[in-house]
N, C-alpha and C positions, 0 to 999 in steps of 0.2 A: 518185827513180823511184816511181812512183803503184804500190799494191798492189793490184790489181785480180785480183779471183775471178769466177770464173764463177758464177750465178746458181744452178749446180745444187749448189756447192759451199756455198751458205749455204741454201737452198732445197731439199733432195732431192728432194722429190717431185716438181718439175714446173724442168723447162730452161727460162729467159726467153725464150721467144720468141714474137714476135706473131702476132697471130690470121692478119693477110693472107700473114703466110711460111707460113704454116699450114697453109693451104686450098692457097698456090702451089704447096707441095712436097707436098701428099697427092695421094693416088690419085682419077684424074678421076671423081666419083660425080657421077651425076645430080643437083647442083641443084637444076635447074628443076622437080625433083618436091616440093611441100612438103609434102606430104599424108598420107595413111596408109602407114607400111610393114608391118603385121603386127597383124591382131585376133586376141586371144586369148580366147575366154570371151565376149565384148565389148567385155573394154578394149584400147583401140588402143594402139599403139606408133608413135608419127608420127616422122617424118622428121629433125625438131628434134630428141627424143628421143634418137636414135640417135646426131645428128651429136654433142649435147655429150657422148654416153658415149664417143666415138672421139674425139674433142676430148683430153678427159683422158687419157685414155690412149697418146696421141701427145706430149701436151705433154712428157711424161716420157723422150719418147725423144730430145727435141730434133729430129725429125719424120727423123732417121737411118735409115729402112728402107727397104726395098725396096717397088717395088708391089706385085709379087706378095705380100708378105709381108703387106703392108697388106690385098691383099683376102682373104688367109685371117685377119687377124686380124678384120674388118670383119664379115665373116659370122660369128666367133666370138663380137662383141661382141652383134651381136642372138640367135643364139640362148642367149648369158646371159641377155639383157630379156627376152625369151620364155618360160625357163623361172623368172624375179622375176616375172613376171605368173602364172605357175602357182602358185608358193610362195605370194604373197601371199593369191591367192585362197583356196588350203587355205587357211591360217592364220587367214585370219579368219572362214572358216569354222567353224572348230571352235577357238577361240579364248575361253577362259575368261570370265569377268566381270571387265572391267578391261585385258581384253585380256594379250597374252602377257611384255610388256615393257613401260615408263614410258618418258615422255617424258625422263624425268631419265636414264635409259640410254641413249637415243639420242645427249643433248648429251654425256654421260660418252663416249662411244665416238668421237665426231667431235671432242672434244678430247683422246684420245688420239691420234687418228692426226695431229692439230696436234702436240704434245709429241714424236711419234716424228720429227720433221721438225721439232724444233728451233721450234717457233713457239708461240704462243698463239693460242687459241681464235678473235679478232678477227683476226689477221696474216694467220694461215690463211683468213678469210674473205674478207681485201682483194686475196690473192692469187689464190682463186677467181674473181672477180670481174674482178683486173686482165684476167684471160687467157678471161672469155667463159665460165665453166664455172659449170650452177647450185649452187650450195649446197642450195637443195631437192630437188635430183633427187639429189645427194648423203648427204641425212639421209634420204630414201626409201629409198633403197638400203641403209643400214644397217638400217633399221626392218624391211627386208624381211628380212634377213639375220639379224638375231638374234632376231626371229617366227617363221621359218622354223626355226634353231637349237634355239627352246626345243619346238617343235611334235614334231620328232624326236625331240628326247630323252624328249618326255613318251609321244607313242605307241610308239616303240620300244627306251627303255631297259631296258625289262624284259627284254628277250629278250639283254642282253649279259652274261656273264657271265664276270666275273672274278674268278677266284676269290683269297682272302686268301691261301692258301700259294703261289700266283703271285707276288702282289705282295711278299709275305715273302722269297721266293725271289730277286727283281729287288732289291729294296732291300739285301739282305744281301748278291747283286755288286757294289752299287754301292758298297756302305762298306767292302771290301775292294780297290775300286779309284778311291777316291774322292780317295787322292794319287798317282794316274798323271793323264794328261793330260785334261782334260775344256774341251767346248766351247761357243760363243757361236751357236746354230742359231736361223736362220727357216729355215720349212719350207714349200714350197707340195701338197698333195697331190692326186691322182685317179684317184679308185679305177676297177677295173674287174671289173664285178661281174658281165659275162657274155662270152664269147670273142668274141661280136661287135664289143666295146667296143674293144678291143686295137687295132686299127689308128687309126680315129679318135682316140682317147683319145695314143697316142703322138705320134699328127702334132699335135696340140692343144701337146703337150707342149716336142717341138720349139722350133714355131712363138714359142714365148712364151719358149725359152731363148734365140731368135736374138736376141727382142727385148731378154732384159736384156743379150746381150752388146753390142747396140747403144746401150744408156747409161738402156735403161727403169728406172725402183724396182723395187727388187722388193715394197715395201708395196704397193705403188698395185698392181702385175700381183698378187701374192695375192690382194687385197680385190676381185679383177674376177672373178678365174679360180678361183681353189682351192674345190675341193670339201669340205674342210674345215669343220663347223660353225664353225670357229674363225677362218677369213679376214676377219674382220671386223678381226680385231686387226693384218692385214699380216702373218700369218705366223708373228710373232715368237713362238719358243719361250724361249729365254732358255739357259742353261747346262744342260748335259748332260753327263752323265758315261756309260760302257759301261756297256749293260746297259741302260739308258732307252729310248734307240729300237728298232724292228728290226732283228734279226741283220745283215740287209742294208747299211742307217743306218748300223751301229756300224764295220762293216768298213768302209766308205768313208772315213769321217770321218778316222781318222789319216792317210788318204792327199792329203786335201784342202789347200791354201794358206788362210791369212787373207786372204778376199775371193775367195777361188774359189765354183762351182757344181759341184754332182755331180747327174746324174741317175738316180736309183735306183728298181728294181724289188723290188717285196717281195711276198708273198701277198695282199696285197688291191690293189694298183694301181703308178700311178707317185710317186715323190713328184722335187720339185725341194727342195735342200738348199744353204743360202748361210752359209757358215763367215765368221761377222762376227771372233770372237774365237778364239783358241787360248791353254790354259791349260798350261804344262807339269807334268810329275811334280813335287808338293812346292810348286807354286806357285798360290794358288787363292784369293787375294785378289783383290778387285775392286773400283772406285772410286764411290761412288755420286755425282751434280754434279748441283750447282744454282746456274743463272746467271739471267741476266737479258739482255735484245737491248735498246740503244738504236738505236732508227732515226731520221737525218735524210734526210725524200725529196727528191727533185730535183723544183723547177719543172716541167719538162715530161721527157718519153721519151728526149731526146736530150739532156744536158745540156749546157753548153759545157764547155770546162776550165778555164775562169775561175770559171764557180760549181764547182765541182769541187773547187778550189784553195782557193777562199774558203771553203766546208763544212768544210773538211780540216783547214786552216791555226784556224776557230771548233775545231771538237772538239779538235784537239789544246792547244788555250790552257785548253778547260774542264778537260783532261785533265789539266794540269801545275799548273793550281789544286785541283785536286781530289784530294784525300791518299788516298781509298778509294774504293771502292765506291759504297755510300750517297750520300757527298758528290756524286757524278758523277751518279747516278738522281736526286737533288732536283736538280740542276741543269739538268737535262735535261729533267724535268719542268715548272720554273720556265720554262723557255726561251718557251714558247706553241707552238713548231715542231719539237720534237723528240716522237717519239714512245714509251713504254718499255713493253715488252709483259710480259706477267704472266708471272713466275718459273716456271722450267720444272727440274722436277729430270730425270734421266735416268741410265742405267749409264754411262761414260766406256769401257769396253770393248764395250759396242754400238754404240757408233759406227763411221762411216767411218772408213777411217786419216789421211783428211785432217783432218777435226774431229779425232780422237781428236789425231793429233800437237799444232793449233793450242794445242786445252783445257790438253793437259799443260803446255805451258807458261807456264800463265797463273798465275800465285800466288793464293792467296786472297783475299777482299777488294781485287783489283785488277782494272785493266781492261786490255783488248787493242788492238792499232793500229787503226786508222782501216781499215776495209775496205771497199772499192769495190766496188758490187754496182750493174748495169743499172739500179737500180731506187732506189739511194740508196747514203747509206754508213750502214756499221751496226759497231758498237760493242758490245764481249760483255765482259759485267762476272759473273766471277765469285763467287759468294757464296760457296760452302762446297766442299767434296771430302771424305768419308769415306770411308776405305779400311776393309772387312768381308772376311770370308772367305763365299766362296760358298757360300749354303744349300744346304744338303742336301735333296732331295726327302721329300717326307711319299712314305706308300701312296696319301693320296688326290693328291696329285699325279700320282703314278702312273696311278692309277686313272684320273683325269680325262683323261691323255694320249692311252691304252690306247683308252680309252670312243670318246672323240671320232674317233679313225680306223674303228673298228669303226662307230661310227652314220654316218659317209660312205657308206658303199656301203649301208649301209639311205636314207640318204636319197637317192642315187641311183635306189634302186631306187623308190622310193615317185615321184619324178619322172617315172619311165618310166611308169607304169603312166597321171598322170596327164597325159601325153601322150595316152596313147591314149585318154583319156576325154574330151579334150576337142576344141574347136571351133575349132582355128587355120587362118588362112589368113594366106597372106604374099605381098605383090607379087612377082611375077616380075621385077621390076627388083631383086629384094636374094637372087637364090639360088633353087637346087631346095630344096621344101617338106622334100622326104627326108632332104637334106644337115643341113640346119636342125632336124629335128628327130632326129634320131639320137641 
């Protein structure tokens, strides 16, 4: 019997599925309009624009929601471009000599969010690409995101103020409770920095947990949605002991499952919280892996199951000639038709539990069965696995966590302000002007 995985199970980030189911099962939008939907300042936000930021963001859910759910996310999706068109413009406004961030950050941060989805750098590009999605408009969007990020911290980090017998205070809870249970947290946040906000800000909030319980990432919905200077990274926090997040955060968390959602209220906003890992009392090791994907793709989108067979029946001969690892990557390399993507290390306890179980039991220096993917079969050769005890937060860890939600609702507020300063108009065919910019 053939082992065949779902596409999302080797892929996170984005469900195989093609562009024409795509369009069939989205929410009927105007088409026929190819033109401008929203000038900002005077840069336009066209039509195309729009569709591939709702592209991405649907591929992820395997195109599983509702319409109505689609047209409140659809309107949510341009008033983000709306206010990336505001950010940018500040930003390079007032934007240093050299600018706020390098080009070498931008590709750093779009092969992180490759590596958090198990890919390299290139795989990640061919999958953009398979499914119709730009990569430019993509590295845009980070560019604009961590410009934005550093713009905030540099006008309004002065004004945050955390003090040392604070952080002394948090760190001294956490290493008196540093062998009780501590956890494996992304975080999505948004804050709300005036009572106006509260209603919209909650439906916003909603809207985006229907979608992850309908099969969206939650990387890809961070990186769209969270107000977070930090969404760039998908979320990801990493291990957390009590006493780290807010009072709020901390009480939830033992209440959560591995792979559950909590939606939590705190003093500055809402946040959405995704328990990847649970570590129990006295246990606090964690696995550091690094592997490697051989990919052989299929001829065409539909293969037969004679090439299928024939792929299967090739990899698994390379496989039983090949004593390790290494041996199987030069072979594969040699082949002319095998593809092998560049070594991707990762935590084995931030993974899904479907990877996490596969990884486990893959021994070192060895490779795993032949896995049937939409798109080809793909082969996972593990290199190494190091087992550490999970670090211990510094203060500035601390501090930077603290920082980062306290300068959200300044960067909020600094958004609002340059709503009202500025010059948008938006077709009537995508939403009230008011809704849009709230």
């Amino acid at each position: 019997m053939k082992k065949l995985l779902s596409a999302g199970y080797i892929f996170a980030l984005f469900c195989i599925i093609s562009y024409n189911e795509l369009v069939n099962t989205a929410e009927k939008r105007p088409t026929e309009y190819n033109g401008i939907v929203a000038v900002v300042n005077g840069d336009i936000i066209t039509f195309s624009d729009l569709e591939n930021r709702i592209n991405m963001i649907l591929l992820s859910t395997g195109g599983s929601i509702t319409n109505e759910l689609k047209a409140n996310i659809s309107q949510e999706v341009l008033k983000e471009m709306i206010q990336e068109s505001l950010q940018w413009q500040c930003a390079k406004k007032y934007a240093p000599k050299g600018g706020w961030i390098s080009e070498e950050a931008v590709q750093t941060a779009f092969s992180d969010i490759a590596k958090r989805n198990n890919l390299d750098s290139n795989a990640f590009s061919e999958l953009l690409k398979s499914k119709s999605i730009s990569k430019n408009a993509l590295l845009k969007q980070i560019r604009i995101n961590l410009s934005w990020a550093e713009y905030i911290r540099a006008r309004f980090g002065k004004f945050i103020n955390i003090s040392e017998s604070e952080m002394n205070r948090t760190l001294s809870e956490i290493k008196e409770k540093q062998n009780e249970e501590s956890y494996y947290i992304c975080k999505m946040f948004f804050p709300v920095s005036n009572p106006s906000d509260e209603k919209p800000t909650c439906a916003l909030v909603n809207n985006l947990n229907e979608m992850l319980s309908r099969g969206a990432d939650f990387g890809n919905i961070a990186r769209q949605f969270s107000k977070s200077p930090d969404a760039v990274k998908g979320g990801e926090i990493g291990w957390v002991f009590h006493g780290q997040l807010s009072e709020e955060e901390d009480s939830a968390m033992p209440k959560m499952a591995v792979g559950s959602r909590a939606i939590v209220k705190n003093s500055y906003g809402y946040a959405i919280l995704l328990l990847k890992d649970k570590k129990e009392a006295g246990s606090q090791s964690v696995t550091n892996l690094k592997f490697v994907q051989i990919i052989v793709p299929f001829s065409k989108s539909n293969p037969s199951s004679d090439e299928i067979d024939k792929l299967k029946s090739y990899i698994l001969d390379m496989k039983q000639t090949s004593p390790n690892c290494n041996e199987m990557i030069q072979k594969a390399k040699d082949s002319g038709f095998c593809r092998v993507a560049d070594p991707i290390t990762t935590i084995l306890e931030g993974m899904s539990p479907q990877f996490r179980e596969m990884f486990a039991k893959i021994p070192i220096g060895m490779s795993s069965d032949p896995i049937i993917t939409p798109n080809g079969i793909v082969v996972i050769c593990v290199l190494d696995k190091q087992t550490h005890r999970i670090k211990e937060p510094t203060i500035e860890d601390l501090k930077t966590q603290k920082t980062s939600e306290r300068l959200s609702v300044f960067a909020e507020r600094e958004l609002q302000d340059l709503k009202k300063k500025s010059y948008i108009k938006i077709s009537e065919k995508y939403g009230s002007r008011t809704e849009l910019l709230r």
